[in-house]
C-alpha positions as CSV (number, residue, x, y, z in Angstrom):
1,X,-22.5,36.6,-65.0
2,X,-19.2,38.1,-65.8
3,X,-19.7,41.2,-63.3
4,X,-20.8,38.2,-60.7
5,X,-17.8,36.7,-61.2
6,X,-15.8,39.7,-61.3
7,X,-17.6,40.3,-57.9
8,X,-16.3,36.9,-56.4
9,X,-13.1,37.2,-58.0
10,X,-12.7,40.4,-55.5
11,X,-14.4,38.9,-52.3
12,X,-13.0,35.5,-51.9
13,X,-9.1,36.6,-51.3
14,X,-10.1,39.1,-49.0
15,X,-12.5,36.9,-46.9
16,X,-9.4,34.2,-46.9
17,X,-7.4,37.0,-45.5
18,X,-9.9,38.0,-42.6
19,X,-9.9,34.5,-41.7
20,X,-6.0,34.4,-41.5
21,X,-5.7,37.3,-39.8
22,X,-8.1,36.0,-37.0
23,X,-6.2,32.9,-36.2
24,X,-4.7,33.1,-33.1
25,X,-1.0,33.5,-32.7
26,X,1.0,32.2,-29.5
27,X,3.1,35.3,-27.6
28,X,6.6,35.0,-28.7
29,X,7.2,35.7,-24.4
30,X,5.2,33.6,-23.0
31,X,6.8,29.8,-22.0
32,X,5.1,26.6,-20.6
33,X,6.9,24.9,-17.5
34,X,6.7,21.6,-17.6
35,X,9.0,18.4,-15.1
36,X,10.8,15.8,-16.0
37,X,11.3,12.9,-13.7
38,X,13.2,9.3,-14.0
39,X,12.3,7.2,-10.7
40,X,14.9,5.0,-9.4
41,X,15.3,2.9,-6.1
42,X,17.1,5.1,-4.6
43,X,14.8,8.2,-5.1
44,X,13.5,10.9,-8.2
45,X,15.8,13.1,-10.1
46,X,14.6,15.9,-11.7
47,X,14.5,18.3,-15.0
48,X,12.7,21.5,-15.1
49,X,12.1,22.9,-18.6
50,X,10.6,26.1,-20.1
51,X,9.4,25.9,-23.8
52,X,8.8,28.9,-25.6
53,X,5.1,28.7,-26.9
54,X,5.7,30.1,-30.4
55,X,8.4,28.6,-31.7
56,X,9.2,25.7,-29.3
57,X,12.5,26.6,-28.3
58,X,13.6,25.0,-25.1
59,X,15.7,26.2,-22.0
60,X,16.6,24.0,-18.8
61,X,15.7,26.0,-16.3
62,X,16.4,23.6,-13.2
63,X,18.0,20.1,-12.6
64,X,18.7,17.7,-9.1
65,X,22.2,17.4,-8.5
66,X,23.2,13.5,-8.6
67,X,23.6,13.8,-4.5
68,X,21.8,15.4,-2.0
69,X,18.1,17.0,-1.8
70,X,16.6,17.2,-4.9
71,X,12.8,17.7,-6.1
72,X,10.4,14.9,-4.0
73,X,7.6,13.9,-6.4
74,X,5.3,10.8,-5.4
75,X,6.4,7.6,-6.4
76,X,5.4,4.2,-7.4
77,X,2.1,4.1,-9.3
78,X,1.3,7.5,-7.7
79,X,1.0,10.3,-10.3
80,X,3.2,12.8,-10.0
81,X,1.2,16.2,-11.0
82,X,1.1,18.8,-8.4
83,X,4.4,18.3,-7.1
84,X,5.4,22.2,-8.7
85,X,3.6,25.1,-10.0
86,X,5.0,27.6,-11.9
87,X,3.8,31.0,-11.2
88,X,3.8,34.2,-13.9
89,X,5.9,35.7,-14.4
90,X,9.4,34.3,-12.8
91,X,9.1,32.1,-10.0
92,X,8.3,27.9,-9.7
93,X,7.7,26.3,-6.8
94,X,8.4,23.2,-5.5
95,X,9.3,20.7,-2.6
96,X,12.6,20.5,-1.7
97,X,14.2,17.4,0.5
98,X,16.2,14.1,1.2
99,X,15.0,11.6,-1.1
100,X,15.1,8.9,1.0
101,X,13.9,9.1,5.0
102,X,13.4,6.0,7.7
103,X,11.2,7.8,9.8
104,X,8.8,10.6,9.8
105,X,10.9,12.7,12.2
106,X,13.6,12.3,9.6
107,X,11.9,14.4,7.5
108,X,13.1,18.5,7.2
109,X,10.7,19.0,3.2
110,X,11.0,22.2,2.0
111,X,8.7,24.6,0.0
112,X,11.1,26.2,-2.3
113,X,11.3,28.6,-4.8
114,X,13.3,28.7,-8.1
115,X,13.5,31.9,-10.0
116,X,14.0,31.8,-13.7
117,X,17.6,32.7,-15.1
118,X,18.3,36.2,-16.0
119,X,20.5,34.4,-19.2
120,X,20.7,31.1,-20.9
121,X,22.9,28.8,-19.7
122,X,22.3,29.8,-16.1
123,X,20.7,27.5,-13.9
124,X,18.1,28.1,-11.1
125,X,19.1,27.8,-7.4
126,X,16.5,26.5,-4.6
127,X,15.8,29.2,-2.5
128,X,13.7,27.4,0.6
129,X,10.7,29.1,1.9
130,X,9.2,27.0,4.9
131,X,9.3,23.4,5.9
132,X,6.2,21.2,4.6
133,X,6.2,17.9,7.5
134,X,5.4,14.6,6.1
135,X,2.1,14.5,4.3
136,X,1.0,11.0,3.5
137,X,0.9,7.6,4.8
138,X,3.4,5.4,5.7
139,X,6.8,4.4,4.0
140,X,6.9,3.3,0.5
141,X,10.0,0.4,-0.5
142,X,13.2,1.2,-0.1
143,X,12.7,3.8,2.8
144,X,10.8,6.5,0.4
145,X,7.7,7.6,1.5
146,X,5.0,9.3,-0.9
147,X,5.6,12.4,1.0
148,X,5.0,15.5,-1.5
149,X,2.0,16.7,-1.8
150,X,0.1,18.3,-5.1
151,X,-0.4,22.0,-3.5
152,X,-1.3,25.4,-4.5
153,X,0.0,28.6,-4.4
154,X,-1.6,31.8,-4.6
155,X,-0.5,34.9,-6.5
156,X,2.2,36.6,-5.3
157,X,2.9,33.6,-2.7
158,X,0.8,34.8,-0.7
159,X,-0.8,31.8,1.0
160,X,-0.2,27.7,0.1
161,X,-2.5,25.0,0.0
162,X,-2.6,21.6,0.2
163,X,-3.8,18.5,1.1
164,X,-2.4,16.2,3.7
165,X,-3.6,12.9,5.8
166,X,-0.6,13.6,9.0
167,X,1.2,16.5,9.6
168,X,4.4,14.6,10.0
169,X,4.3,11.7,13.0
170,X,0.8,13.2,13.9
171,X,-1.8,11.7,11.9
172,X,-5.0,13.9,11.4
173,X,-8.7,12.8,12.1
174,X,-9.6,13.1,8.5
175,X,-8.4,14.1,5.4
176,X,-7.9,17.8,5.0
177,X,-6.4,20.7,3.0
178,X,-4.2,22.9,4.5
179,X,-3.8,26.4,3.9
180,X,-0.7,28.1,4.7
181,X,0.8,31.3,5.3
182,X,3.6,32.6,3.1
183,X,6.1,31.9,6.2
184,X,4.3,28.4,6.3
185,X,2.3,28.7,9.7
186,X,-1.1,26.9,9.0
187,X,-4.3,30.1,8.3
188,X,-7.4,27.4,8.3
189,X,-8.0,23.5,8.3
190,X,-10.6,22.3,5.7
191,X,-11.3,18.3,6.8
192,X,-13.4,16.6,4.3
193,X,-16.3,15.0,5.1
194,X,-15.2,11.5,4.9
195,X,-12.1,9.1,5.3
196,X,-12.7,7.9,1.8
197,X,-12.8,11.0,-0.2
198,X,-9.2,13.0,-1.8
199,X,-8.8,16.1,-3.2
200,X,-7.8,15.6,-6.9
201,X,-6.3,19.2,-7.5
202,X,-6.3,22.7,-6.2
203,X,-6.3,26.4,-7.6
204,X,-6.4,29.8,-6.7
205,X,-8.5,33.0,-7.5
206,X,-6.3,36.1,-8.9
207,X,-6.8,37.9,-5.3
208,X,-5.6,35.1,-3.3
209,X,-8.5,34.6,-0.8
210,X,-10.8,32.2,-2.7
211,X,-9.5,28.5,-3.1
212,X,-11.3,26.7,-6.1
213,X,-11.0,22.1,-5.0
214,X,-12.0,18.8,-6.6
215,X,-13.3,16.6,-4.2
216,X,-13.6,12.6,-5.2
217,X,-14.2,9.5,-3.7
218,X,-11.6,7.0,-3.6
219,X,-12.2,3.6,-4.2
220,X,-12.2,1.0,-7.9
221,X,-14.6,-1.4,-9.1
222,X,-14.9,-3.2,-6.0
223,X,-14.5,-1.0,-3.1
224,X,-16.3,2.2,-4.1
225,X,-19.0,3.6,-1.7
226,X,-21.3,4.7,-4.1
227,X,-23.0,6.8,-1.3
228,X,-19.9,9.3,-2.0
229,X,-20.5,10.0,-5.6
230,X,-22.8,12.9,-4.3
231,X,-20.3,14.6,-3.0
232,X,-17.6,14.5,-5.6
233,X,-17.5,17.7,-7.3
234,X,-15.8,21.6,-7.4
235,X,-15.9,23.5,-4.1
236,X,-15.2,26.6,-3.4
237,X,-13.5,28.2,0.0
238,X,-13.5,31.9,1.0
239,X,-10.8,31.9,3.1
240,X,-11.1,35.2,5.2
241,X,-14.7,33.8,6.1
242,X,-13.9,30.5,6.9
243,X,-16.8,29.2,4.5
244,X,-16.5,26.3,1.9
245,X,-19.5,25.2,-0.4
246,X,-19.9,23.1,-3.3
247,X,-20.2,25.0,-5.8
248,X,-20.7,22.4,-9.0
249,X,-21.0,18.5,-8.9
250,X,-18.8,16.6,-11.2
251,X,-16.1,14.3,-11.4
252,X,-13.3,16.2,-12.5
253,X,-9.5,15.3,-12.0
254,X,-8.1,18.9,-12.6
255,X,-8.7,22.6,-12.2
256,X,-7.6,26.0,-13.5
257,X,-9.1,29.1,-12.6
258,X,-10.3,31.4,-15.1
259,X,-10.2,32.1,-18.2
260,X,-12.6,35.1,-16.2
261,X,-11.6,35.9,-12.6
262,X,-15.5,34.8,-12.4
263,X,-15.3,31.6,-14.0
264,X,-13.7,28.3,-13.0
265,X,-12.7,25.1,-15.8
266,X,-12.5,21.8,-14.8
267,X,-11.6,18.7,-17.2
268,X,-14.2,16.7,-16.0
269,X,-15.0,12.7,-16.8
270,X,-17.3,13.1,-19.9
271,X,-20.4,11.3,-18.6
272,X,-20.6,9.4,-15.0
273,X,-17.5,8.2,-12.8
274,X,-16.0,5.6,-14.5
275,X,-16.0,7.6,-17.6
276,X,-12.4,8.0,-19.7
277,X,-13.1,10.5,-21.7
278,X,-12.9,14.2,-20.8
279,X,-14.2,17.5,-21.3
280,X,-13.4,20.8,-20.5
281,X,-16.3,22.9,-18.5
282,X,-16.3,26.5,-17.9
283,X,-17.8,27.0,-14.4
284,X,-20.1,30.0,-13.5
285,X,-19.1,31.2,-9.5
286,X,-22.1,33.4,-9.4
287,X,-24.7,30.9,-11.6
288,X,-22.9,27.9,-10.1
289,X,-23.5,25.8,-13.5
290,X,-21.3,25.0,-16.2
291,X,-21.5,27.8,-19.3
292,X,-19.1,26.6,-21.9
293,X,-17.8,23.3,-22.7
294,X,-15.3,22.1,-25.2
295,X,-13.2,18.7,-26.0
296,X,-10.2,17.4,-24.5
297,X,-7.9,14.7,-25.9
298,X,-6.7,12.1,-23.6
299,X,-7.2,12.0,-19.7
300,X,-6.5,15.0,-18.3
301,X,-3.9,15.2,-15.9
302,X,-3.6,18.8,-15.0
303,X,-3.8,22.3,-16.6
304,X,-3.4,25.9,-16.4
305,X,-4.3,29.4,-18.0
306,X,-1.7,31.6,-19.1
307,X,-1.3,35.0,-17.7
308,X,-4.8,36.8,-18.9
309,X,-6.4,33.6,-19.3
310,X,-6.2,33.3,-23.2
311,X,-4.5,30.0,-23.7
312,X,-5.2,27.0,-21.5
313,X,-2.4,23.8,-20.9
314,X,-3.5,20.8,-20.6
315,X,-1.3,17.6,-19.7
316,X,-3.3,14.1,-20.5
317,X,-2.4,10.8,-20.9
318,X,-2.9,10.1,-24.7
319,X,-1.9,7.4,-27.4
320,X,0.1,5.7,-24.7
321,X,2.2,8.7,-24.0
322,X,2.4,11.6,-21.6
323,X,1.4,15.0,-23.9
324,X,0.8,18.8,-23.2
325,X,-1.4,20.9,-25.5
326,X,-2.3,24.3,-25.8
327,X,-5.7,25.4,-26.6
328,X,-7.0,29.0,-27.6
329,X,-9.7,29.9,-25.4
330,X,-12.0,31.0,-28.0
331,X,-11.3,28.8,-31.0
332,X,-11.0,25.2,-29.4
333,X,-8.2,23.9,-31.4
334,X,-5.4,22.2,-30.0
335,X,-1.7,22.3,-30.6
336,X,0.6,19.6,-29.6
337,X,3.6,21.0,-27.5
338,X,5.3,18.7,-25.4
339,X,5.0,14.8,-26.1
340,X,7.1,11.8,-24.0
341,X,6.7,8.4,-24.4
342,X,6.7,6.1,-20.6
343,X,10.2,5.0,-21.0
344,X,11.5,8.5,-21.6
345,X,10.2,9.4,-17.9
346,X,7.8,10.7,-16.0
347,X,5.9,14.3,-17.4
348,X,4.7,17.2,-15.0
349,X,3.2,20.1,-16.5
350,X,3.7,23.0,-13.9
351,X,2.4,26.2,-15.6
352,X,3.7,28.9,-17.5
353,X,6.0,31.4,-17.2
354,X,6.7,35.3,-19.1
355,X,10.0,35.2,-21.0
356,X,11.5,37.8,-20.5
357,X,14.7,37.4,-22.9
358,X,12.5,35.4,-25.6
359,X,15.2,36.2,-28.3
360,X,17.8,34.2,-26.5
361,X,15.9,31.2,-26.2
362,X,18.1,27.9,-27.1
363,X,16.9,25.0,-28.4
364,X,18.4,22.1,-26.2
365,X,19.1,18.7,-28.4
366,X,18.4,16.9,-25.7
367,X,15.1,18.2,-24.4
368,X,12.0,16.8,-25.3
């Protein structure tokens, strides 16, 4: 009994220490982008922050000046995801413009691209790519119009995507995504196959010619056409071709792909449409089924993989707050990085971005 204990003695410390040494540790380089947004009558103003992973240190990478064009996000009880992405290792983009337009002619958006600062205390400067025309609909109160759209952008900026209803005072047929050269003249037209069906998010395969969509129907208690639920689901377009399948049915509100170049995840509603609860669902492109699932907290808003697809970000509504975690693609746990309360604005996760000075880093006081 003694030598068993003896035995045990020996084991137990050394087992704990395996186990510590396997728990996953954030890169001290790598930084998640994340927006944030105060809506007033007379348009958005806007705050772009980077937050270092590891030890939460934050930089302000970007805000609108008081006058002028500044960052257009959707308004009004439109959610404002989508309206950047950040892209590995340096650059975000977003939409650049007026904030408030009478007419669709008025409008001159821009796709824009802000480089992170070479030091702290620098701020980034909108550098604009190609003009966007009027996306949606008609004008919202007090002459703003829900005009920028969530959109895409493949590695390398290499090609845009996204969705839009007119192409400013043009309205289209149907619904359609819209993909986009890097100088911003239009590749391919997807239309959707009917009036009543959105795109809910977009993302890009590491090469750039594959573009990964959630299709759903539009519609609440009342006015849904159930005949659309079939539809509702992840596609898959090979651009080059100028083919689009679906590729899994669901109901899912966002979409990263990865954490494989062969795989896609979607945070999907847990059990039929009018489901609140979400999970996360590793997609198969060559099986075209789901192969790994895990649990999300909250409703998922949006997420994204980090470069190497080892940690996934994930922005969901959650005990009456706007939240980003960050989970570990293997373990599952989550870990609580950015949290805002509704009166403290309006939270956009946009991606993450490689540090490339992490040791000069600066906490902000007034950051969340």
């Amino acid at each position: 009994m003694r030598y068993l204990a003896l035995v045990l003695a020996l084991l137990v410390p050394a087992c704990a220490g395996t186990a510590a040494s396997e728990t996953p540790v954030l890169p001290a380089d790598l930084a998640v982008v994340y927006a944030i947004t105060e809506v007033h009558t007379t348009g958005p103003n806007t705050a772009i922050y980077a937050r270092n992973a590891a030890s939460g240190a934050v930089t302000l990478i970007y805000r609108d000046p008081a006058e002028g064009d500044r960052i257009l996000l959707r308004t009004g009880t439109a959610d404002l995801v989508g309206a950047g992405r950040a892209l590995p290792p340096e650059d975000i983009c977003v939409i650049i413009g007026r904030p408030v337009v009478e007419t669709p002619a008025a409008c001159a958006d821009a796709m824009s691209r802000l480089r992170l600062p070479a030091s702290p205390g620098q701020q980034a400067q909108p550098e604009a790519l190609f003009v966007v025309p009027l996306c949606f609909s008609v004008a919202s109160p007090y002459g703003r119009w829900n005009r920028a759209p969530i959109f895409a952008v493949a590695p390398g900026e290499r090609r845009f995507a996204y969705p839009a209803v007119r192409i400013g005072e043009a309205e289209l047929p149907r619904p359609a995504i819209r993909i986009v050269s890097a100088d911003g003249v239009e590749e391919w037209r997807i239309p959707l196959d009917a009036d009543n069906l959105y795109v809910a998010d977009l993302a890009w395969s590491p090469d750039g010619d594959s573009l990964a969509y959630l299709v759903m129907p539009l519609g609440d208690e009342h006015t849904l056409d159930e005949s659309l639920l079939p539809r509702a689901g992840l596609y898959l377009a090979n651009v080059p071709q100028r083919t689009t399948r679906l590729l899994y049915h669901c109901y899912a509100d966002a979409v990263a792909w990865g954490p494989e170049d062969d795989e896609i995840t979607v945070a999907a509603r847990a059990r039929e449409f009018w489901d609140s609860r979400y999970i996360g669902e590793v997609i198969s492109i060559s099986a075209a089924e789901s192969v790994r699932q895990f649990s999300l907290r909250g409703s998922v808003v949006t997420m994204a993989y980090s470069p190497g697809g080892q940690w996934l970000a994930v922005q969901a509504s959650y005990e009456g707050g706007q939240q980003v975690w960050v989970y570990h693609r293997e373990q599952g746990w989550g870990q609580r990085l950015v949290s805002l309360m509704p009166d403290g604005g309006r939270l956009a996760l946009l991606g993450w971005a490689r540090l490339t000075r992490p040791e000069t880093s600066r906490a902000q006081e007034s950051a969340p």
